[in-house]
Residue, then its C-alpha position, 0 to 999 in steps of 0.5 A: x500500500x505505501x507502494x500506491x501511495x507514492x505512486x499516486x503521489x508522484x503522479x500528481x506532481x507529474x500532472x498538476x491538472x490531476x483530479x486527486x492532490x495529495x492532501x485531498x479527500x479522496x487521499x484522506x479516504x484512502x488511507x482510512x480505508x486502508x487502515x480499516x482493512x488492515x484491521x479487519x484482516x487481522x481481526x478475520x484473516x481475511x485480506x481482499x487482495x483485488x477488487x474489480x468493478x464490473x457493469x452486473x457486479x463487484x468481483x473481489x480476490x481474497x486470501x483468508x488464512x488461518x492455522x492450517x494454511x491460507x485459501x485463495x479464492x474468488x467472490x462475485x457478488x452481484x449488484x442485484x440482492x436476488x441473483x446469486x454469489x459465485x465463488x471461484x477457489x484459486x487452488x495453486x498446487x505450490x502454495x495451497x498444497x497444506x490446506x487441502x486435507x482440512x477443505x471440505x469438498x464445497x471449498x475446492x469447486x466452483x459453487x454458488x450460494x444466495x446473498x444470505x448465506x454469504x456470512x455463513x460461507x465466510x465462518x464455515x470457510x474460517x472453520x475450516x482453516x482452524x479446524x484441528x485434526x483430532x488424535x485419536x491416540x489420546x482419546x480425543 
């Protein structure tokens, strides 16, 4: 991020005619926005990698990491509250390969689901990379 803003920065004193000036509201917005993903990343281990807006909807790449290992993926979520999310895994074999034994089948195919359950998506997906395996050595 800090990356971006000295992008952003140097471009503005490039281009003097540049709709967005370094002490700007659009700036100030920015790095408040910035903060509040951070903190809700930390607090979730969910970091929205890129976001891109498109005429039906909003398509968001995500990482969500837990204990077991970290989840690449997908959402789109439509601009219409009755049309349905989609999600995409992005499985990379070379970074994923820990957390496939803890996904349950659901997370490693294409599925789609209705805007309510999307928190239930979210807290089922977590469940899973936190998810223990039992020791059945110890009674457990």
């Amino acid at each position: 991020m800090q990356k971006l803003e000295e992008t952003i920065g140097k471009l503005v004193e490039e281009d003097p005619d540049t709709p967005v000036k370094s002490g700007s509201k659009e700036i100030f917005e920015f790095k408040s926005r910035r903060k509040e993903n951070k903190i809700l990343s930390e607090l979730t281990g969910l970091a929205i990698k890129e976001t891109r807006t498109k005429q039906n909807g909003a398509q968001y790449v995500c990482n969500l990491s837990g204990p077991n290992g970290s989840l690449d993926f997908s959402l789109f979520i439509p601009n219409q509250k009755d049309k349905r999310i989609l999600y995409f895994p992005i499985l990379k074999r070379q970074r994923n390969t820990s957390i496939f034994p803890h996904l349950p089948d659901y997370l490693r195919i294409d599925i789609e689901f209705n805007r309510d359950q999307l928190s239930r998506f979210f807290w089922r997906s977590l469940a899973a990379l936190y998810k223990q395996e039992t020791n059945e050595e110890n009674g457990e």
